[in-house]
SEMAR-22173 format. One record per residue (C-alpha): residue number from 0; residue in three letters; x, y, z. Coordinates in Angstrom, 3 decimals, decimal comma. Example, Ala and Ser with C-alpha at 12.3 -4.5 7.8 and 13.67 -1.06 7.14 Angstrom:
2
[atom 0; 'ala'; [12,300; -4,500; 7,800]]
[atom 1; 'ser'; [13,670; -1,060; 7,140]]
***
This chain:
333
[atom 0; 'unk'; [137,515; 98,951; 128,973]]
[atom 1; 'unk'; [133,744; 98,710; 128,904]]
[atom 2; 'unk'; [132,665; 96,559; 126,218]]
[atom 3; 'unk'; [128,963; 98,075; 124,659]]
[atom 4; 'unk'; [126,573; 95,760; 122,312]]
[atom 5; 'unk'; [126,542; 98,564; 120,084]]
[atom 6; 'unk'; [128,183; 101,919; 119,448]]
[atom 7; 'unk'; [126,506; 104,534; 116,882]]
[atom 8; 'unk'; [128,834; 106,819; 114,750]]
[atom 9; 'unk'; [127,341; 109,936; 113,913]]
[atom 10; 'unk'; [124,361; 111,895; 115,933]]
[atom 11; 'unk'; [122,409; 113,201; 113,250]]
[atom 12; 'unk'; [118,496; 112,462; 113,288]]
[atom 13; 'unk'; [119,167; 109,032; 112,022]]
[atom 14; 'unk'; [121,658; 107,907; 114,726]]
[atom 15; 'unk'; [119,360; 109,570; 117,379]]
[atom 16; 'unk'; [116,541; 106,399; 116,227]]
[atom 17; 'unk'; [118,936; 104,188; 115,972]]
[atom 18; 'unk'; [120,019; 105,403; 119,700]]
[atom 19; 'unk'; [116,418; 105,414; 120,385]]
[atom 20; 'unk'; [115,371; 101,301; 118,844]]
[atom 21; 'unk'; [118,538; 100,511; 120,628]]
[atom 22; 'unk'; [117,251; 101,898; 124,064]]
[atom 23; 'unk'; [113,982; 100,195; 123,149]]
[atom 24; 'unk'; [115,629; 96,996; 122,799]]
[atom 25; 'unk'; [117,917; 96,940; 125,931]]
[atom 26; 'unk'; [121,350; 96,924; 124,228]]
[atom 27; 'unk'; [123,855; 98,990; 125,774]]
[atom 28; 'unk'; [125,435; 101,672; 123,646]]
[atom 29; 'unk'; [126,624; 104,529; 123,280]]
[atom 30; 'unk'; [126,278; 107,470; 120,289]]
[atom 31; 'unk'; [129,614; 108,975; 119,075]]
[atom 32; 'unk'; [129,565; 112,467; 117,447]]
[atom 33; 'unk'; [132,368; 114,880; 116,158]]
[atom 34; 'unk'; [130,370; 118,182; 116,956]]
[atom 35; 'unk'; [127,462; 119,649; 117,991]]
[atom 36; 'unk'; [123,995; 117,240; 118,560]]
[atom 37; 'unk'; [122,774; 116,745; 114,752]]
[atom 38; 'unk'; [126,031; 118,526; 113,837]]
[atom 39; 'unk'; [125,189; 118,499; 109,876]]
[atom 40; 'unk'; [121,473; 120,218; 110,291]]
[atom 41; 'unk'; [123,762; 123,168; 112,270]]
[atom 42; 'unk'; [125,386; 123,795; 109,509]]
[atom 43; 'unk'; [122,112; 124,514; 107,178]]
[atom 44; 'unk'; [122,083; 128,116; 106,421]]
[atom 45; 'unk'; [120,172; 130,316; 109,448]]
[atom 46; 'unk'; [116,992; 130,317; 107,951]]
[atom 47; 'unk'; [116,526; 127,189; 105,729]]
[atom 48; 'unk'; [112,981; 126,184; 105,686]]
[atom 49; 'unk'; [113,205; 122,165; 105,220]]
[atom 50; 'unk'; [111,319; 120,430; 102,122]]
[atom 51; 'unk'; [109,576; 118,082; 104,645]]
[atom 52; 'unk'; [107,091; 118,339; 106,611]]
[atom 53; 'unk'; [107,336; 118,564; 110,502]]
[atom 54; 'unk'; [105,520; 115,155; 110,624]]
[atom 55; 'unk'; [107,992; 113,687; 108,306]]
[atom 56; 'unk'; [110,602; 114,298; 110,798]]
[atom 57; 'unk'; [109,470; 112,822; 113,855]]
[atom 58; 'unk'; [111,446; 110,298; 115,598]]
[atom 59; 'unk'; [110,759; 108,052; 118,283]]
[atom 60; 'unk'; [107,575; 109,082; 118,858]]
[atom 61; 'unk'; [108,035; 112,544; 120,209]]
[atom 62; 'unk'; [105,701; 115,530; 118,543]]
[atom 63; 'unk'; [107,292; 117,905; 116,123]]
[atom 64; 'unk'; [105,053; 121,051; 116,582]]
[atom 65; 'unk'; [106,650; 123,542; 114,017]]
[atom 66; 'unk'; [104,797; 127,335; 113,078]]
[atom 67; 'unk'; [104,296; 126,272; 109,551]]
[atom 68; 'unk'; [103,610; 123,412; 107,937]]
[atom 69; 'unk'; [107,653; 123,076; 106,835]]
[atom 70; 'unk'; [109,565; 123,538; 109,867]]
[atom 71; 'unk'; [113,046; 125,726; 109,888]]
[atom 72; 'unk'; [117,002; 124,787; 110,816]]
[atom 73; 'unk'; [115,784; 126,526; 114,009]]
[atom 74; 'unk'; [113,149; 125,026; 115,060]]
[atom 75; 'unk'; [114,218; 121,419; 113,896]]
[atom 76; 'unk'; [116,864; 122,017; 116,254]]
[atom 77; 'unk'; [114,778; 122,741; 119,353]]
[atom 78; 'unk'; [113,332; 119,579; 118,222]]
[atom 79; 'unk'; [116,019; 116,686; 118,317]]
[atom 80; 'unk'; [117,601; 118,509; 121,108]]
[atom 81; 'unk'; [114,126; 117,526; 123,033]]
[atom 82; 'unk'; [114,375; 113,836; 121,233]]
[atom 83; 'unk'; [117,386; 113,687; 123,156]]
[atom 84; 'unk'; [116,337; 114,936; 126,312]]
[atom 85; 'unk'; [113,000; 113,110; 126,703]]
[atom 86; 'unk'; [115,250; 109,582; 125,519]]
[atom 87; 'unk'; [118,346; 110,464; 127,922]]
[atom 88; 'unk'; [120,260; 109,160; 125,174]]
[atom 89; 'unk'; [123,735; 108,591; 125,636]]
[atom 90; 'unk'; [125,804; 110,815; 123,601]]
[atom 91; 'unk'; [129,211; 111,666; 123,775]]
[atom 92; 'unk'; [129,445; 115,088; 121,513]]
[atom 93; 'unk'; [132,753; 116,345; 120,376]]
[atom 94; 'unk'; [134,131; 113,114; 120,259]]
[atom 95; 'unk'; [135,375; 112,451; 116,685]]
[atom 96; 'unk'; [136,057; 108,709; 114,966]]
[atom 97; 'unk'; [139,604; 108,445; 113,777]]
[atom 98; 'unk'; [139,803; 104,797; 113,128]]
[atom 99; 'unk'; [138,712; 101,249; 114,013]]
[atom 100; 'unk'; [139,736; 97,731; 114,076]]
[atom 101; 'unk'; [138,947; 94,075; 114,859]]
[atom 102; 'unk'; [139,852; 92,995; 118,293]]
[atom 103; 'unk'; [138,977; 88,856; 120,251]]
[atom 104; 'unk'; [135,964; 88,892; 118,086]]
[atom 105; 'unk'; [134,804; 93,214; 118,740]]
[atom 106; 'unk'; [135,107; 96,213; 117,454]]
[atom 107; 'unk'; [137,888; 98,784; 119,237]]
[atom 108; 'unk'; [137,145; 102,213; 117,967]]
[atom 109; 'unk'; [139,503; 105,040; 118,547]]
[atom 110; 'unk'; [138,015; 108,470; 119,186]]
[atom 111; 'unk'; [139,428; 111,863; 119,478]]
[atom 112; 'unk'; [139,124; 111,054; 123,722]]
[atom 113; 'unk'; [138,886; 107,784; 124,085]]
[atom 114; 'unk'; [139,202; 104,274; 123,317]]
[atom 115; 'unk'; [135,637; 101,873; 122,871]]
[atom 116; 'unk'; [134,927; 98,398; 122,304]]
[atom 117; 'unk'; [131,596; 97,162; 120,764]]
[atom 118; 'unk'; [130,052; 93,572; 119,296]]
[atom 119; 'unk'; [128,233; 96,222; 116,730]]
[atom 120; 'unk'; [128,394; 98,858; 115,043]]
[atom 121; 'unk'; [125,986; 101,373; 113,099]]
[atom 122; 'unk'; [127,600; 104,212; 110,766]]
[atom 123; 'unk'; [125,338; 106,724; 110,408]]
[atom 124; 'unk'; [127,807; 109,755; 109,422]]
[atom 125; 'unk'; [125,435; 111,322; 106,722]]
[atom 126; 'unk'; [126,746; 113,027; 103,986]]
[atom 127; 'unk'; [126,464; 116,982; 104,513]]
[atom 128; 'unk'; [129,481; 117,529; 106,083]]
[atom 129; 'unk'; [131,559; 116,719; 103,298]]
[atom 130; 'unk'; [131,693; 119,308; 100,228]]
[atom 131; 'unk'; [132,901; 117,959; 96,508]]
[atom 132; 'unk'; [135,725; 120,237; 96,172]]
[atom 133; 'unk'; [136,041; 122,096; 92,939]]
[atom 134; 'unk'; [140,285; 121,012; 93,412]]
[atom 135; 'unk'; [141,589; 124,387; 92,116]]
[atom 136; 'unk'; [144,316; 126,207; 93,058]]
[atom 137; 'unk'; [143,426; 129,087; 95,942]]
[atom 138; 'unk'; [140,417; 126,904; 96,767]]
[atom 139; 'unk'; [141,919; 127,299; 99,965]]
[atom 140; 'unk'; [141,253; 131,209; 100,534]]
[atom 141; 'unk'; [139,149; 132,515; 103,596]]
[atom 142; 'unk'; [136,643; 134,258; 100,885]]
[atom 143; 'unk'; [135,520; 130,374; 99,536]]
[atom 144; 'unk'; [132,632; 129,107; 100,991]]
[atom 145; 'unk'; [131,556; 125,149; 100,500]]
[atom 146; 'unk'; [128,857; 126,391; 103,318]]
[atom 147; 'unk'; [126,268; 129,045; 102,717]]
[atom 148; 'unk'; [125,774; 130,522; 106,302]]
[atom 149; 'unk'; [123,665; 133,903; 105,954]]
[atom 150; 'unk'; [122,965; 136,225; 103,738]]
[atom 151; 'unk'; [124,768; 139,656; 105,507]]
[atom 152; 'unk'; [128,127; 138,816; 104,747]]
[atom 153; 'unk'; [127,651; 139,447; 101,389]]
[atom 154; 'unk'; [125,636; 142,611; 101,084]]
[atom 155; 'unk'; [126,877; 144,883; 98,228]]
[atom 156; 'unk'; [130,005; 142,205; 97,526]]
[atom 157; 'unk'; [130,683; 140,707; 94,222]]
[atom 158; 'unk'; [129,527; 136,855; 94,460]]
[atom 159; 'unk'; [130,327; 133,941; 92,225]]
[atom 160; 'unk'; [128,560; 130,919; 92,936]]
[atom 161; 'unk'; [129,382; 127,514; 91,743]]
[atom 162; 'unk'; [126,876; 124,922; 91,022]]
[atom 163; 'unk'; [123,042; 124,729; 89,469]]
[atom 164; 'unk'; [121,268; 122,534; 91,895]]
[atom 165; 'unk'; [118,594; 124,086; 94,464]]
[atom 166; 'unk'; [121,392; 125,459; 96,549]]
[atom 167; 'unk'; [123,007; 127,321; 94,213]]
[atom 168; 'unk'; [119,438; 128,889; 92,821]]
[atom 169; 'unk'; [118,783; 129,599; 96,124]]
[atom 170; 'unk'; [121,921; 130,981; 97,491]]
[atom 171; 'unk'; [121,838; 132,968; 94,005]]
[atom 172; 'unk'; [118,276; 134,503; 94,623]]
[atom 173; 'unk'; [118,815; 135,353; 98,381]]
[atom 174; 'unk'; [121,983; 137,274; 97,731]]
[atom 175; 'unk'; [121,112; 139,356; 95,177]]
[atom 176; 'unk'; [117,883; 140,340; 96,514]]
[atom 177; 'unk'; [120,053; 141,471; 99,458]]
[atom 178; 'unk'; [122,105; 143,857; 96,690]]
[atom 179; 'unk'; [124,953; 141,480; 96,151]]
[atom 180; 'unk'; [126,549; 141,356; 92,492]]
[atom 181; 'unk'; [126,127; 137,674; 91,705]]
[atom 182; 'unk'; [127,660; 135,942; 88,810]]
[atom 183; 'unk'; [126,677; 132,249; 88,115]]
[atom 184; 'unk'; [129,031; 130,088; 86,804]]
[atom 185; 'unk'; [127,765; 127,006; 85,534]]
[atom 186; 'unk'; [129,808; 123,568; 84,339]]
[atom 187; 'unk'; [126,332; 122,607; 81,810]]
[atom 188; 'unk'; [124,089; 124,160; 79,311]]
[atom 189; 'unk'; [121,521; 125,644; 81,806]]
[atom 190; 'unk'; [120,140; 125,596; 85,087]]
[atom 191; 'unk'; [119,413; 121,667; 86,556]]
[atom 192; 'unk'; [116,515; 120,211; 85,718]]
[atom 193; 'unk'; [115,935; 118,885; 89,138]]
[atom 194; 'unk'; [115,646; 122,585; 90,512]]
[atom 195; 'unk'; [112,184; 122,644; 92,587]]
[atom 196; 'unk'; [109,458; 124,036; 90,244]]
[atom 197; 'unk'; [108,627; 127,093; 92,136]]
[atom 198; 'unk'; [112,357; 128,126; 92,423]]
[atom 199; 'unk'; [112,674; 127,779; 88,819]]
[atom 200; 'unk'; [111,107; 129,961; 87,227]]
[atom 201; 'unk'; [112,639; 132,837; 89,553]]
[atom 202; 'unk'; [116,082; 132,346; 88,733]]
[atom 203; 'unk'; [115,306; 132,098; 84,864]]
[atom 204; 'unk'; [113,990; 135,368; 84,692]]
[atom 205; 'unk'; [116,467; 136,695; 87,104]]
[atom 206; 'unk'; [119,039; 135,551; 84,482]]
[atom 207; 'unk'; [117,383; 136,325; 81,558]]
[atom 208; 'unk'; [117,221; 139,968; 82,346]]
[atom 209; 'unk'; [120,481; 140,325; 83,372]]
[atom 210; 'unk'; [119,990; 140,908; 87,058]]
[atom 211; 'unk'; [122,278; 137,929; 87,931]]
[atom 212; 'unk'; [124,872; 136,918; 85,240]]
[atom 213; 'unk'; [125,415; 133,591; 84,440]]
[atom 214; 'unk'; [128,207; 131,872; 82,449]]
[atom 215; 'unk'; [127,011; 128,818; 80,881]]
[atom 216; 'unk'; [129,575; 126,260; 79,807]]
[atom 217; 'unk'; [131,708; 127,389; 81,922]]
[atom 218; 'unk'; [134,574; 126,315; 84,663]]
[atom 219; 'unk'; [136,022; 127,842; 87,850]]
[atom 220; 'unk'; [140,107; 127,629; 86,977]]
[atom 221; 'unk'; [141,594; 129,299; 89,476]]
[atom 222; 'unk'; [140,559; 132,009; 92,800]]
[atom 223; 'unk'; [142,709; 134,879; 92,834]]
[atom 224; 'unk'; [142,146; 136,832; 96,466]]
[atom 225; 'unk'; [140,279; 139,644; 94,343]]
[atom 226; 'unk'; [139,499; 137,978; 91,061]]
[atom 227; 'unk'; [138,298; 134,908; 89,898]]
[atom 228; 'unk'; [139,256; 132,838; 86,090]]
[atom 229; 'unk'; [136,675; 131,426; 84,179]]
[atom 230; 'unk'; [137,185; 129,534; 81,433]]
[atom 231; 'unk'; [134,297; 129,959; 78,959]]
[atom 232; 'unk'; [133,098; 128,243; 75,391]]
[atom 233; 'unk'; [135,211; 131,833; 74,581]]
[atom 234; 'unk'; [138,228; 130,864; 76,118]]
[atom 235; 'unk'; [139,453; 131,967; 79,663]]
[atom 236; 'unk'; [138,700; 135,338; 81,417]]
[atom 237; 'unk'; [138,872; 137,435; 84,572]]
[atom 238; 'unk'; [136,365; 138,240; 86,776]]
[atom 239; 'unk'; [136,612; 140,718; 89,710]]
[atom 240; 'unk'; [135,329; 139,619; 92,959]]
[atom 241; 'unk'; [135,257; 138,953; 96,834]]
[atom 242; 'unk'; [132,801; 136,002; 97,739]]
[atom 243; 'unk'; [132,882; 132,615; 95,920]]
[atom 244; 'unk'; [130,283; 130,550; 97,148]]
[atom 245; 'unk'; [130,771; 126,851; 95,593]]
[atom 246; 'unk'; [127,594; 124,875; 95,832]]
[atom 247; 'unk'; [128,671; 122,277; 94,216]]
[atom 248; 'unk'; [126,974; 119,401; 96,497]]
[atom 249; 'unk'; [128,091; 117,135; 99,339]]
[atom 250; 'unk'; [129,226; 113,215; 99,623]]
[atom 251; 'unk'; [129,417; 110,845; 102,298]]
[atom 252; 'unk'; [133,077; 111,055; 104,236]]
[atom 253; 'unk'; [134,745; 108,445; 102,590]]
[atom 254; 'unk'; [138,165; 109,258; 103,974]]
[atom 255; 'unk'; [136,412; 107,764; 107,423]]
[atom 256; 'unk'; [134,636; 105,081; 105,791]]
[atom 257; 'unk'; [138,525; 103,948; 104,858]]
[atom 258; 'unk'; [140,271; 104,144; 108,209]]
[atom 259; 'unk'; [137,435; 102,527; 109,486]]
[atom 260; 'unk'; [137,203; 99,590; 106,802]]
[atom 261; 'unk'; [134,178; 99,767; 105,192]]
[atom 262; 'unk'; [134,153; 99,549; 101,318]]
[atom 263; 'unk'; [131,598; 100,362; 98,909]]
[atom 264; 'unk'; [130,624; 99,956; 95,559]]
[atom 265; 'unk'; [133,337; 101,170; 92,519]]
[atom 266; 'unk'; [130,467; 102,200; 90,471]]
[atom 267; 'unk'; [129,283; 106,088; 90,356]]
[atom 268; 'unk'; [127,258; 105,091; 93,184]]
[atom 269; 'unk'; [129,739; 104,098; 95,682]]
[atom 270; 'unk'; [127,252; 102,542; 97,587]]
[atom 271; 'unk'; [128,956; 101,934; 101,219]]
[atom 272; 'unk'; [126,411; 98,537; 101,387]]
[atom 273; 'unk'; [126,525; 95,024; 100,315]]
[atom 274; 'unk'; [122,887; 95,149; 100,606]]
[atom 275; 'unk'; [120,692; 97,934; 100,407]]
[atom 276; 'unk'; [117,832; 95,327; 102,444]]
[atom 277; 'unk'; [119,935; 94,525; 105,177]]
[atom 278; 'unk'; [121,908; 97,859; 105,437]]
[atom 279; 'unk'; [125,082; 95,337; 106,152]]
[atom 280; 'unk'; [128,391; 96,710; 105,085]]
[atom 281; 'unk'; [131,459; 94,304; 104,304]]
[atom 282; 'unk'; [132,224; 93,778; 107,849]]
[atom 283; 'unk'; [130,153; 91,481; 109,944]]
[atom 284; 'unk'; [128,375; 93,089; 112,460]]
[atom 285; 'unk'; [128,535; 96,821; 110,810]]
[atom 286; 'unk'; [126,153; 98,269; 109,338]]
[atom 287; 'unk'; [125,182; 101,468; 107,559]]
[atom 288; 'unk'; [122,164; 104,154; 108,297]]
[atom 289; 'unk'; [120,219; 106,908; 107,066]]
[atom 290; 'unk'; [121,539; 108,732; 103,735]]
[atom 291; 'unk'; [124,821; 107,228; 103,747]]
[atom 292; 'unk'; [123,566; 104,070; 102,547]]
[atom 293; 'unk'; [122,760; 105,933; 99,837]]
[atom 294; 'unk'; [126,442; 106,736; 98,624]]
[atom 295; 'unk'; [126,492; 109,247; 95,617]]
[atom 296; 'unk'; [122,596; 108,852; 95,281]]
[atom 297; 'unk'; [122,100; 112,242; 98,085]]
[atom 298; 'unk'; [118,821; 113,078; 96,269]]
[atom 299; 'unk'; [117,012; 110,353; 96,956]]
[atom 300; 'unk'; [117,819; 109,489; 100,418]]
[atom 301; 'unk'; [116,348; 112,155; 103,118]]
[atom 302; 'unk'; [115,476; 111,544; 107,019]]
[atom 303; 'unk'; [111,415; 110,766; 105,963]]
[atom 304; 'unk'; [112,453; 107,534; 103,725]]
[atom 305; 'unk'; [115,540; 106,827; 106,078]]
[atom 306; 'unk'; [114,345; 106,646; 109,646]]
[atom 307; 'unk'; [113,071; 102,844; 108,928]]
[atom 308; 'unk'; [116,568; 102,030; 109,486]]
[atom 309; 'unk'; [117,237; 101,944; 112,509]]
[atom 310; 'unk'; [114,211; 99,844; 113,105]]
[atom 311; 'unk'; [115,489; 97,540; 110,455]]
[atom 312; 'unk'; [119,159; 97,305; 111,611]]
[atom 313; 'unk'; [117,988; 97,064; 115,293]]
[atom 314; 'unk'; [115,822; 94,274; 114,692]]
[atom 315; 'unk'; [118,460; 92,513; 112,751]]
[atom 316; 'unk'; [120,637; 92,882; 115,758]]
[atom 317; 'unk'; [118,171; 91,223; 118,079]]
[atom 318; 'unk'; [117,696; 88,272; 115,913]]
[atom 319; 'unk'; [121,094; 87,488; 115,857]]
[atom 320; 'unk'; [121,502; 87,388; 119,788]]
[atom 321; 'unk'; [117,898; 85,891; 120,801]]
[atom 322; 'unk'; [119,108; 87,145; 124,335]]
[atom 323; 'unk'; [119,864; 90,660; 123,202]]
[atom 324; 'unk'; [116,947; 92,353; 124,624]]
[atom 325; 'unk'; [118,173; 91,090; 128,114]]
[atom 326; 'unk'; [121,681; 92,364; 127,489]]
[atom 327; 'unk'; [124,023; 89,508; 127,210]]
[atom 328; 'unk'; [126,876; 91,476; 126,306]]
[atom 329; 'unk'; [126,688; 93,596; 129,408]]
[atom 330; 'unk'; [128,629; 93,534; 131,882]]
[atom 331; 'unk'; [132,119; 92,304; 130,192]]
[atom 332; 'unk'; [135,082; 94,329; 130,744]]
***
């Protein structure tokens, strides 16, 4: 079994420059990721428009020419895939972590395929792909949706969605300017604060004259296949419908973070970091990238504050083992 100086969980835009400072440094490594190449960004809706700018993106020094000043999912796609290819990083797609554990000093990491051992180890797993579950009963039914795809699906349907935040707003406006029947339901008093100002506005007046409903103080109970119970400040009523659309926000995968033996912090923050500096978890030699050292705090960690990382952990790395750039790891089997 090939032993690497590093192996990178999750091949998102963080772990690609963390692939990339790695390459740059001479380790020998290796990128592990469960799906597709920056599986979470595949699984934005079709045409999300990013918050950032095309220059905020950029990794490892390769242009990110977008039409508009904010580039889409599509073309931010076209864009790490040609990261990738102008790197040749090493990436092994479809290959998901199930566990890990200590072995003569390394790291053996079991995969979906394979079996790897490493000195290091970055997590860099994100948090997107993970939906906070509303934990209802028939939660479970085809017509729930933690991920907004497209809009089409639910042309002329009856939609509830879940949630308050930008997502939900948005999800909210696009579907019923598309003719769906959208009903709001809504755990606080009003819409988020945090809602970006010039989306806002839109779905105020939306709801204030009554072209989408929304039910303040109010709780998802339970999803019937053609109805939906809310309970209200009123009590608990019945709502017919076919789409619920619960955009009700993402964490990091703990349930990995676990099996592979990282801990985090048992505030609301759950911080998977000893030290937010150093990006170190609580095992020596492991250490934590991009928004999931962030924990619960997804609004303030995004790919334009996060791609110092790998720079950070990578150097770290190298200081450790003067020799690393000349790969003193390599060759051990």
């Amino acid at each position: 079994m090939k032993v690497f100086d590093l192996i990178i969980i999750g091949g998102g835009p963080i772990g690609l420059c963390c692939a990339i400072e790695a390459q740059k440094a001479g380790l020998d490594y290796v990128v592990l990721e469960k799906g597709v190449l920056v599986n979470s960004l595949y699984n934005f809706p079709s045409n999300m428009t990013f918050f950032s700018t095309s220059k905020l993106l950029e990794i490892g020094g390769v242009p990110f020419i977008s039409h508009a000043d904010k580039p889409t999912r599509s073309e931010s796609l076209e864009y790490f895939r040609r990261v990738a290819e102008s790197w040749k990083l090493c990436l092994n797609l479809y290959e998901e972590v199930l566990s890990m554990e200590t072995a003569d000093g390394q790291y053996l990491i079991h995969t979906s395929k394979d079996r790897y051992r490493s000195h290091k180890v970055i997590v860099a797993t994100g948090f997107y792909d993970t939906p906070r579950l509303l934990n209802i009963p028939g939660e479970e039914l085809p017509k729930v949706k933690h991920f907004y795809d497209e809009v089409h699906p639910y042309v002329g349907q009856k939609v509830v969605i879940v949630g308050a935040g930008n997502s939900a707003c948005d999800v909210a406006l696009e579907t019923y300017h598309k003719g769906a029947e959208v009903t709001m339901v809504v755990r606080k008093e009003q819409i988020k604060p945090t809602v970006k100002y010039w989306i806002r506005p839109n779905i105020e007046n939306r709801i204030k004259e009554g072209s989408i409903k929304a039910h303040f103080n109010s709780q998802l109970k339970e999803i019937r296949p053609h109805s939906v119970l809310i309970d209200g400040p009123e009590g608990p009523f019945e709502l017919a419908n076919d789409f619920v659309l619960a955009m009700t926000g993402y964490k990091p995968n703990y349930d990995l973070l676990a099996r592979l033996g990282i801990s985090w912090t048992d505030d609301d923050k759950k911080i998977p970091a000893k030290d937010l500096e150093s990006l170190a978890s609580n095992l020596p030699g492991v250490y934590v990238a991009g928004v999931l050292a962030g924990g619960m705090l997804t609004s303030k960690f995004f790919i334009e504050n996060t791609r110092v990382h790998a720079q950070m952990i990578i150097r770290q790395i190298v200081e450790e083992q003067p020799a690393a750039a000349a790969g003193p790891f390599r060759g051990q089997r």
